[in-house]
C-alpha positions as CSV (number, residue, x, y, z in Angstrom):
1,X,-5.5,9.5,22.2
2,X,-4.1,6.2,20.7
3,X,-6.0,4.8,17.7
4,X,-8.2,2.1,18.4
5,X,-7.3,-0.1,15.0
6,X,-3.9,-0.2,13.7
7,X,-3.7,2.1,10.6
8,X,-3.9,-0.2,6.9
9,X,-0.6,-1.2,5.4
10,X,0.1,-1.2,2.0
11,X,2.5,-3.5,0.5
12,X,4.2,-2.3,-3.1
13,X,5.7,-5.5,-4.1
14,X,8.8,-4.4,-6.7
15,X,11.8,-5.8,-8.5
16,X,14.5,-3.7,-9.8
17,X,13.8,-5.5,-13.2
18,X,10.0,-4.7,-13.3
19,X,10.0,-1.3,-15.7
20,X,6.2,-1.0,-14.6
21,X,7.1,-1.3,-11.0
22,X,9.4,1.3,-11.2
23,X,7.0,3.3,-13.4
24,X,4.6,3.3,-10.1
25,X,7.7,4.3,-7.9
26,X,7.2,7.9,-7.3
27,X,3.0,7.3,-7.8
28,X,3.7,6.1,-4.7
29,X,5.5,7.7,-3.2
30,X,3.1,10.9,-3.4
31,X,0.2,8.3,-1.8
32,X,2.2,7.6,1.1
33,X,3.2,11.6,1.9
34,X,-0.5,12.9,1.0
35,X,-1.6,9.7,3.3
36,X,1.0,9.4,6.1
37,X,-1.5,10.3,8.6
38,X,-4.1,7.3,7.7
39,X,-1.6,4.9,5.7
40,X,1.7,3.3,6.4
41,X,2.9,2.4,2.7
42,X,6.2,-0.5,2.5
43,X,8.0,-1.2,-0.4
44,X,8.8,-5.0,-1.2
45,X,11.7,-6.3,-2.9
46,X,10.3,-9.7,-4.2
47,X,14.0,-10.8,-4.5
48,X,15.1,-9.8,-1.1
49,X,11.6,-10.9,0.8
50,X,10.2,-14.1,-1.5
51,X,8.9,-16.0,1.6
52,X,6.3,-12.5,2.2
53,X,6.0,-12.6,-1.3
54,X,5.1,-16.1,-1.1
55,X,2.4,-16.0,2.1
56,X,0.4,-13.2,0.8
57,X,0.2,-15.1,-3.1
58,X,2.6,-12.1,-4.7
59,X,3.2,-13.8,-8.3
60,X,3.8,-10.7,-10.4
61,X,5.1,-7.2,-9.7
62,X,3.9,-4.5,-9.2
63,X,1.5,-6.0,-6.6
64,X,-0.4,-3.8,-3.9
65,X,-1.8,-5.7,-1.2
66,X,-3.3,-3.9,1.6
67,X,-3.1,-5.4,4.9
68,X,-5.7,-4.6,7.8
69,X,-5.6,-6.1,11.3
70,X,-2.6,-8.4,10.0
71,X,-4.7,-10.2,7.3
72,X,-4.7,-8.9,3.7
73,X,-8.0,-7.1,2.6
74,X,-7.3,-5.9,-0.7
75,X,-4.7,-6.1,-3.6
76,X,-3.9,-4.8,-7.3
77,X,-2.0,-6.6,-9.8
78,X,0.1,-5.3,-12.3
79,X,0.9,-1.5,-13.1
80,X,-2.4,0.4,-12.0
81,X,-3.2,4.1,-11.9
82,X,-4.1,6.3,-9.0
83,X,-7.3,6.4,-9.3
84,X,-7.6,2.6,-8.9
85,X,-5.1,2.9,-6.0
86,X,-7.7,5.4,-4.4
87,X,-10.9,3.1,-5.4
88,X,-9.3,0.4,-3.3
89,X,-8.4,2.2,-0.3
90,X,-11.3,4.2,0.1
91,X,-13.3,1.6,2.0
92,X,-10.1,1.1,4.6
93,X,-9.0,4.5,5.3
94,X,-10.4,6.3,8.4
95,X,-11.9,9.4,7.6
96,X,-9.9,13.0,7.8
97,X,-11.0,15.1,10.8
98,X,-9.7,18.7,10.9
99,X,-7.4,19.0,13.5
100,X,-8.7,20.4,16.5
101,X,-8.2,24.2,18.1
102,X,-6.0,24.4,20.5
């Protein structure tokens, strides 16, 4: 059965010049395998997209910004741990189920 509400997107706004950036490269990286099922996870060249950059307020990188039902729900600034990652999708992210027996 289709879901009824698009998954949350989350936007990792990067630069090839940002050493935080790529410090949160492979952080994630895991998020988005451990979360494939609930999370579609994008990275964001700034240089490469700057009008995106620009329409969702992107003036450092790293930046998250989660995106929900096309508007933008939540965002982090700045190189962040996963923990705070985790805080901030909590609220977003549908709940596991097991799967179901054959």
């Amino acid at each position: 059965m289709p879901q009824q509400s698009p998954q949350p997107h989350l936007l990792f706004f990067t630069a090839p010049t940002s050493g935080p950036a790529r410090r949160m490269e492979s952080l994630l990286a895991h998020l988005a395998r451990k979360e494939r099922s609930r999370l579609k996870v994008s990275r964001i060249e700034v240089s490469e997209n700057p009008r995106l950059a620009e329409k969702l307020g992107v003036e450092e990188v790293p930046t998250l910004v989660l995106v929900k039902d096309r508007r933008p729900v939540a965002r982090l600034e700045g190189r962040v741990s996963a923990p705070q990652i985790e805080r901030m999708l909590a609220p977003y992210l549908a709940p596991e189920h097991a799967p179901a027996a054959a």
